[in-house]
C-alpha positions as CSV (number, residue, x, y, z in Angstrom):
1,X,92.8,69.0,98.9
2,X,95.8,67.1,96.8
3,X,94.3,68.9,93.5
4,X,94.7,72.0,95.2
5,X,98.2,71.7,97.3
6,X,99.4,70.5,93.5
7,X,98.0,73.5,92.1
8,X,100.0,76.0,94.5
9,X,103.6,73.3,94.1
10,X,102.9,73.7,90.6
11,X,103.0,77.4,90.7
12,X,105.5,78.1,93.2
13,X,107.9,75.7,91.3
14,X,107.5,78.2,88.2
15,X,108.3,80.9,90.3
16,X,111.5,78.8,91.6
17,X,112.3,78.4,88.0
18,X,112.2,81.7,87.2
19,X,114.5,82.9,89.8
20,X,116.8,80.0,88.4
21,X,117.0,81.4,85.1
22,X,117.5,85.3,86.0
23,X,120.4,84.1,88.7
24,X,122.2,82.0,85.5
25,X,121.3,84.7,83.2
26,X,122.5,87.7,85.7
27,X,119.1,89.4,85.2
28,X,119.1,89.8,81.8
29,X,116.5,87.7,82.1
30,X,114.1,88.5,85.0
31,X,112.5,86.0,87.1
32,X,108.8,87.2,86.4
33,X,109.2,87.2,82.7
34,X,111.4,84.0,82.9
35,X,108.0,82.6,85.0
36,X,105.7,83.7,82.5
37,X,106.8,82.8,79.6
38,X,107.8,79.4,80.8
39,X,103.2,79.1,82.5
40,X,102.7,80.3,78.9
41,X,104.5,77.0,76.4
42,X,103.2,74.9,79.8
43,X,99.5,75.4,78.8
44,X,100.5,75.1,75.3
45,X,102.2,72.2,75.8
46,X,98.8,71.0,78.0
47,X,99.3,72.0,81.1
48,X,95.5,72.4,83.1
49,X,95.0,76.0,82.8
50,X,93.2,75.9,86.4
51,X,96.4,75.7,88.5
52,X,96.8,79.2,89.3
53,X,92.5,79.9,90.2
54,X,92.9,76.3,92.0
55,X,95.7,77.8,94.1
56,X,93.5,80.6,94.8
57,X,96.0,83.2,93.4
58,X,93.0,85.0,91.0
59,X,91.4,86.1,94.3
60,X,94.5,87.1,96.6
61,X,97.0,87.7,94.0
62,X,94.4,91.2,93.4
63,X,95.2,92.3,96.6
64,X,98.6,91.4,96.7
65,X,98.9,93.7,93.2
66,X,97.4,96.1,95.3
67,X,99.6,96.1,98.0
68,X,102.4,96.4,95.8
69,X,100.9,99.9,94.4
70,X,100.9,101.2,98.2
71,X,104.2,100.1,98.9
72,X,105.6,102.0,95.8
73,X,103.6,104.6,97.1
74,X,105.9,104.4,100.0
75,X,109.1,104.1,98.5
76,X,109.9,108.3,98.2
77,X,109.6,110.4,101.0
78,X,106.8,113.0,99.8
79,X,108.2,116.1,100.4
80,X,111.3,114.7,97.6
81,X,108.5,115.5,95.0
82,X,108.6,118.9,96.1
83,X,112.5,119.2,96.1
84,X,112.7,117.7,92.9
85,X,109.8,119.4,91.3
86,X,111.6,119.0,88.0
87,X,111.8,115.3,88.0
88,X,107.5,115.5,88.5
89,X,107.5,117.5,85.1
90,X,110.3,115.5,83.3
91,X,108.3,112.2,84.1
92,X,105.1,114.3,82.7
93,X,107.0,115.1,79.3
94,X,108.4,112.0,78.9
95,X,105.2,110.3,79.3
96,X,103.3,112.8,77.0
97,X,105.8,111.8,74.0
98,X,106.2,108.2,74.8
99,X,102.0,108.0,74.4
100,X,101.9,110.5,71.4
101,X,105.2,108.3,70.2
102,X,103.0,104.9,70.4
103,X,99.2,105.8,70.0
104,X,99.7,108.6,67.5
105,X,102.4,107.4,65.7
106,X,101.9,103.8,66.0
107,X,98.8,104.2,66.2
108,X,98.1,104.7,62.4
109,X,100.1,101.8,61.7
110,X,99.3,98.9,64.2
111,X,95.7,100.5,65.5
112,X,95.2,102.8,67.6
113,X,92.9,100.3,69.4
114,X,96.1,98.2,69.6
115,X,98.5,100.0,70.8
116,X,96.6,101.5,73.5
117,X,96.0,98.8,75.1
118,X,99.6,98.1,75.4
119,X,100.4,101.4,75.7
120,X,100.1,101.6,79.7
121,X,102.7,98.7,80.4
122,X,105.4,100.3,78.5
123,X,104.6,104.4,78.4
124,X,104.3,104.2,83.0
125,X,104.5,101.8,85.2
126,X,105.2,98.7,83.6
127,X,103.8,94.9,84.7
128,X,101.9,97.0,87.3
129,X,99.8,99.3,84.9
130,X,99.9,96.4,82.3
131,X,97.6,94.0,84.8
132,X,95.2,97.2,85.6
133,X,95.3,97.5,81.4
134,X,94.2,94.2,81.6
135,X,91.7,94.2,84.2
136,X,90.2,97.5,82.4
137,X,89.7,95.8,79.0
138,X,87.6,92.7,80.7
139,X,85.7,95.3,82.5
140,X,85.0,96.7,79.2
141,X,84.3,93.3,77.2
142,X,87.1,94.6,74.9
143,X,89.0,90.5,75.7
144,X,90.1,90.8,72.1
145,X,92.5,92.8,73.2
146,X,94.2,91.4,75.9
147,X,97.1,89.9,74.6
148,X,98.8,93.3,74.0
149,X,99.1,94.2,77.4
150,X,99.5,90.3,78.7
151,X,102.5,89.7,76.2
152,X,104.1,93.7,76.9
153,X,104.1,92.5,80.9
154,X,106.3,89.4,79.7
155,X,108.7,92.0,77.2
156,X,108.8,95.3,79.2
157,X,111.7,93.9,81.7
158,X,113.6,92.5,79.9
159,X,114.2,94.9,76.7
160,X,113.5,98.0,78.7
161,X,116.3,97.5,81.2
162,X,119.3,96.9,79.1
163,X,118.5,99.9,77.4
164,X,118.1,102.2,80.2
165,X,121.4,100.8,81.8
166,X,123.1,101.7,79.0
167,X,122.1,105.4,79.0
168,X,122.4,105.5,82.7
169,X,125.9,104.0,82.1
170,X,127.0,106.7,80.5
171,X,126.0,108.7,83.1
172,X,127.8,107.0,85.7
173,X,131.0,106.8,84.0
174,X,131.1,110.7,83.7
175,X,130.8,111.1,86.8
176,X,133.6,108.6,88.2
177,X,136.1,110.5,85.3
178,X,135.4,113.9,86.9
179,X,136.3,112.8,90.1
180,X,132.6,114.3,90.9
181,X,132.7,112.1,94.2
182,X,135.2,114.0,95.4
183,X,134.1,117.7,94.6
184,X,130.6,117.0,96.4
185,X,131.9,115.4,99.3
186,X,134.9,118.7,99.8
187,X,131.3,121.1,99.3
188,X,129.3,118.8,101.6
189,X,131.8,119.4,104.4
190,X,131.7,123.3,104.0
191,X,127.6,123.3,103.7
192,X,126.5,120.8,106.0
193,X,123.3,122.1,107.9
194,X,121.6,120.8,110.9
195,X,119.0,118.1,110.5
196,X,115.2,118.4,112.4
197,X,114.6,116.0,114.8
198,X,111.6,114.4,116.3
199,X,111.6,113.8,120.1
200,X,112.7,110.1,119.7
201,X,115.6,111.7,118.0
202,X,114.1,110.8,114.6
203,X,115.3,113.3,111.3
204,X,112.0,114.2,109.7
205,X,111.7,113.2,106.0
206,X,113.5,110.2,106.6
207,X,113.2,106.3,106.4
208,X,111.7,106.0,109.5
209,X,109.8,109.4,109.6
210,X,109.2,110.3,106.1
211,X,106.2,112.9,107.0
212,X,108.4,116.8,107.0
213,X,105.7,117.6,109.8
214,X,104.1,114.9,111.7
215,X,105.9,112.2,113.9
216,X,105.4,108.3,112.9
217,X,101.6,107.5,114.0
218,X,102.9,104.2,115.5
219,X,105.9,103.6,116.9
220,X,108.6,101.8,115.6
221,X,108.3,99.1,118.2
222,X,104.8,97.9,117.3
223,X,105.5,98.4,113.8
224,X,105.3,94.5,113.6
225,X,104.6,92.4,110.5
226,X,100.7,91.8,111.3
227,X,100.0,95.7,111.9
228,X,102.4,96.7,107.8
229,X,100.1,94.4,106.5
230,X,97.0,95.7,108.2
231,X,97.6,99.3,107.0
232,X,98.3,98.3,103.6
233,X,95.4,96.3,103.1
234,X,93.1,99.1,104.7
235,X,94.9,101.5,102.1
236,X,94.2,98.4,99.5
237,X,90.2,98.7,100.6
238,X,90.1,102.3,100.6
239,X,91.5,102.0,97.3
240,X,88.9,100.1,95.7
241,X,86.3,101.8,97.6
242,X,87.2,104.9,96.1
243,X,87.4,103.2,92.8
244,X,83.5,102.2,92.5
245,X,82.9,105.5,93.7
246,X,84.6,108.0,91.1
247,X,85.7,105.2,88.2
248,X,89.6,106.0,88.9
249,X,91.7,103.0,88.8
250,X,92.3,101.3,91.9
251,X,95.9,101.3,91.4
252,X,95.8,104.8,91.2
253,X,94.1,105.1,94.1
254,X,96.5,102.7,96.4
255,X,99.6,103.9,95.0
256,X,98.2,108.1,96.0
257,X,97.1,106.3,99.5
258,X,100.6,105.0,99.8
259,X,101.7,108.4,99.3
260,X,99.4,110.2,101.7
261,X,100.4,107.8,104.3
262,X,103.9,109.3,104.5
263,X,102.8,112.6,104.6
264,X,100.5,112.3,107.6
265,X,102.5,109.8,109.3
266,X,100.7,106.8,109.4
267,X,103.7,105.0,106.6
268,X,107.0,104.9,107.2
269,X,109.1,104.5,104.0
270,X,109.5,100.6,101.9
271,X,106.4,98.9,103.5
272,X,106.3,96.2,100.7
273,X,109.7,95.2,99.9
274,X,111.2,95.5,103.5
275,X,108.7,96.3,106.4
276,X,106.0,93.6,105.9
277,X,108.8,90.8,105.7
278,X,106.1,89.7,103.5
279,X,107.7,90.9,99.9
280,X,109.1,87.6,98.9
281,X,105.5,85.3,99.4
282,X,103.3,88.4,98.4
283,X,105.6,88.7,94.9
284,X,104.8,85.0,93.9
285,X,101.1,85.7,94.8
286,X,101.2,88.4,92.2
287,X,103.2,86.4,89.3
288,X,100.1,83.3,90.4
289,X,98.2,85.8,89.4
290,X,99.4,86.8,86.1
291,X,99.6,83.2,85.1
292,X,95.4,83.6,84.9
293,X,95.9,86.2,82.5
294,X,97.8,84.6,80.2
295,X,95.4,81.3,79.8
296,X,93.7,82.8,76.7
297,X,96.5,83.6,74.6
298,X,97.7,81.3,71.8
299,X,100.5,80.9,69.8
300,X,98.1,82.4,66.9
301,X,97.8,85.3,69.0
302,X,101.1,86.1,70.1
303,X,102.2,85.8,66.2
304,X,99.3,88.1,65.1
305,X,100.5,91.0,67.4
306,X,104.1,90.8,67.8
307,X,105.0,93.7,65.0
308,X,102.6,95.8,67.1
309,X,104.8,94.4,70.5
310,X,108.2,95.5,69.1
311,X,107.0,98.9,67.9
312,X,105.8,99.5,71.4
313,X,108.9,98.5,72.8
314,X,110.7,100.9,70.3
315,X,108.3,104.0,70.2
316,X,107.9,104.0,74.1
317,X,111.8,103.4,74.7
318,X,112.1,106.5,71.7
319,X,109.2,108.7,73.6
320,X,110.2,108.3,77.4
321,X,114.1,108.8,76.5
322,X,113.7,111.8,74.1
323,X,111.1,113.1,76.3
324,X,112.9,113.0,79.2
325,X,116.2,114.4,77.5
326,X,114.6,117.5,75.9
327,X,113.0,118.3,79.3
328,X,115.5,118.2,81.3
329,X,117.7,120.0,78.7
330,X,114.9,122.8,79.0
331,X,115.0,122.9,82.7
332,X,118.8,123.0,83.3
333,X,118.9,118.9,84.5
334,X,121.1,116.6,82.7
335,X,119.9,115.6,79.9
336,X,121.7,112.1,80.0
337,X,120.1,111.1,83.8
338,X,116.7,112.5,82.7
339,X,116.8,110.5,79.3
340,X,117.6,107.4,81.3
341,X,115.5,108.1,83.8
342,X,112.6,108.4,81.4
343,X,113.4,104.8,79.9
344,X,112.9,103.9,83.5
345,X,109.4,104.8,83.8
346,X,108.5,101.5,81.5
347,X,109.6,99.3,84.1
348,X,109.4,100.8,87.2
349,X,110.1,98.0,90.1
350,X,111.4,96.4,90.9
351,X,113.8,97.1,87.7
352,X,115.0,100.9,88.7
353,X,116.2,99.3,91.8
354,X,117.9,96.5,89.9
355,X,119.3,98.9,87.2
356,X,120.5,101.8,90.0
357,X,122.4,99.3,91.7
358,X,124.1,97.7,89.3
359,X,125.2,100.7,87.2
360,X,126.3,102.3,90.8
361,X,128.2,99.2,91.7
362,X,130.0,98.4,88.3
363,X,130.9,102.3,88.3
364,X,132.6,102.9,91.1
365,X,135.8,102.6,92.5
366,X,135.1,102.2,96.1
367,X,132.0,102.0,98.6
368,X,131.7,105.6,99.0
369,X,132.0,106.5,95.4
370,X,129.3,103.8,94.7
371,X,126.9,105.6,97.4
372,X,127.6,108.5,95.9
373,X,127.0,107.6,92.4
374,X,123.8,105.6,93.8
375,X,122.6,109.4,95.6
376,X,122.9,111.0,92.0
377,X,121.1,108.3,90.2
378,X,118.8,106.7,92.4
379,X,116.5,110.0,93.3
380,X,115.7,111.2,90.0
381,X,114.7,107.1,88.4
382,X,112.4,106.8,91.6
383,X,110.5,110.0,91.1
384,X,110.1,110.0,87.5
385,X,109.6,106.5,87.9
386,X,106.5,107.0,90.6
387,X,105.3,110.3,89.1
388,X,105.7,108.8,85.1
389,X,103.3,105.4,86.7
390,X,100.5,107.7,87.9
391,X,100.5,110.0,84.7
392,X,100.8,106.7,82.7
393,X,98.2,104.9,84.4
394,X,96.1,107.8,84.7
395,X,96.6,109.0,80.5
396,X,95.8,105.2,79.6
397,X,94.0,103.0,81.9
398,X,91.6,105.8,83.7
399,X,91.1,108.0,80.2
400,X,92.0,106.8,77.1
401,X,90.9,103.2,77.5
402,X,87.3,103.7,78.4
403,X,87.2,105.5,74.8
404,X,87.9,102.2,72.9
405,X,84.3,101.3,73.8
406,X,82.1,103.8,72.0
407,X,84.2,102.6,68.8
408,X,83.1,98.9,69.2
């Protein structure tokens, strides 16, 4: 029992670290990558490598990833997708040139073995589609290549947000010098339309009833912590379930049931990070867990792949935002927002959330404004973000992966 209690001190206090070093560093560096990389010289150094599968994070910390895909799943109402249909394509074009930017380009340099399998946790979705990267290429006995996606879960963060801030910046600070805030609010006041209620008095497509046509299954007052996590871990087992039975990434699959879960009524909006009071405990399960990953990586390993790490950083970061700047050129968007918002789709979360509010905040001159600013930003990062994460993890994990074997 004390080997095991010191296993799970052990990893929490990494965690703790790592939320140490992004508060001193203000997020440049976050505290996943800070706990990573610090597990990583550990077991250099000599750390037991058994900590986090003594703690039981290998077993629960798959779940917990799992959760985390439902609750993104959760984090748009659905029918948004349909208002900003142009987002969905912008996320598909930027992900189309960010993999044709790092496979086909990078590919003949690097391997195109190589840079697929890093390409998922920087072309969509991030730490998230870099751990189902990983668990594809045990599942296919292709372990040589795991330190790709392993060391690109470490990198994504904290490269990829800097440089989608400072696009989004940009953004931002047009906005505040054409007084934008103001113009919108005048036109709000002359267009405002009614909004449709459920009986409790509820606006459909909101927080609290995001389905457009079905009232909230449960109601809010039995919405308690016990019944959140309940329905996400039945949307976690129908996940996997479905899985075994059509080979599609579980991932996929919980982040779609997330999705569907809204529409019907049986979600209401943010279940990970705000309804199951659970985000904070369920985030250190998942970081536990990518400590395993990392236990067969050396330092030989990291050297031997890190020009292939920085041109995936580069090609991706060139891909997404040139992607998602000509599209939304070609559909009448901004072609700034879409650009950054393209960028976004290597990191997804919690990093759009982190880089929407801060851009919002340092932006603005008042409250107001910086709601304002956060409306105009926030919508199109979250659904190319979301929309970019399933056509990543579906273009890399559930298609292009699976091809790497008949090359052995």
């Amino acid at each position: 029992m004390s080997g095991y209690m010191l296993a799970v001190c052990v990893c929490f206090g990494l965690v703790a670290i790592g939320e140490v070093i992004s508060y001193v560093t203000k997020a440049v560096i976050p505290s996943m990558a800070g706990a990573l990389v610090l597990y990583l010289i550990l077991i250099w150094c000599g750390m037991p490598q058994s900590y986090p599968e003594t703690a039981g994070f290998t077993t629960i910390g798959d779940m917990a990833f799992l959760m985390l895909c439902v609750g993104i799943g959760t984090s748009v109402a659905p029918a948004e997708y349909v208002k900003n249909i142009k987002s969905v394509l912008m996320a598909l074009v930027s992900v189309v040139f960010a993999l044709v930017f790092t496979v086909g380009i990078g590919g003949l340099v690097f391997g195109f073995d190589t840079m697929l399998a890093g390409a998922g946790a920087c072309c969509g979705g991030g730490a998230i589609s870099g751990i189902a990267a990983i668990n594809k290429l045990n599942a296919l006995g292709l372990t040589g290549l795991l330190a790709v996606p392993t060391i690109m879960i470490v990198t994504v963060d904290p490269l990829g947000q800097p440089i989608a801030s400072f696009v989004l910046r940009k953004y931002a600070k047009r906005l505040n010098a054409e007084d934008a805030y103001l113009l919108e609010k005048a036109a709000k006041k002359e267009n405002a339309k009614p909004l449709r209620l459920t009986k409790a008095g509820v606006p459909y497509g909101s927080e609290e009833n995001p389905s457009p046509w079905f009232r909230a299954w449960i109601p809010s007052k039995l919405e308690v912590d016990g019944v959140v996590l309940l329905g996400m871990a039945l949307a976690v087992w129908a996940g996997v379930a479905l899985e075994e039975f059509t080979g599609i990434s579980s991932f996929l699959w919980a982040f779609l049931l997330g999705i569907l879960g809204c529409t019907i009524g049986v979600f209401r909006m943010n279940l990970f990070d705000e309804r199951s009071h659970s985000a904070g405990f369920l985030t250190v399960l998942i970081i536990g867990y990518l400590f395993s990953s990392m236990n067969g990586i050396t330092p030989q390993s990291v050297l031997s792949v890190l020009p292939a790490i920085i041109a995936l950083i580069v090609l991706s970061a060139l891909g997404l935002g040139i992607g998602g700047y000509l599209s939304g050129k070609m559909l009448g968007y901004d072609p700034v927002l879409s650009a950054a918002a393209g960028i976004g789709i290597m990191f997804l979360f919690p990093g759009i959330t982190i880089v929407s509010d801060e851009i919002s905040a340092r932006a603005a001159r008042d409250e107001e404004e910086r709601k304002f600013i956060h409306g105009k930003i926030a919508p199109s990062m979250y659904i190319m973000g979301n929309t970019g994460f399933l056509f990543g993890l579906l273009g890399t994990v559930t298609i292009l992966l699976p091809i790497l074997t008949k090359f052995k």
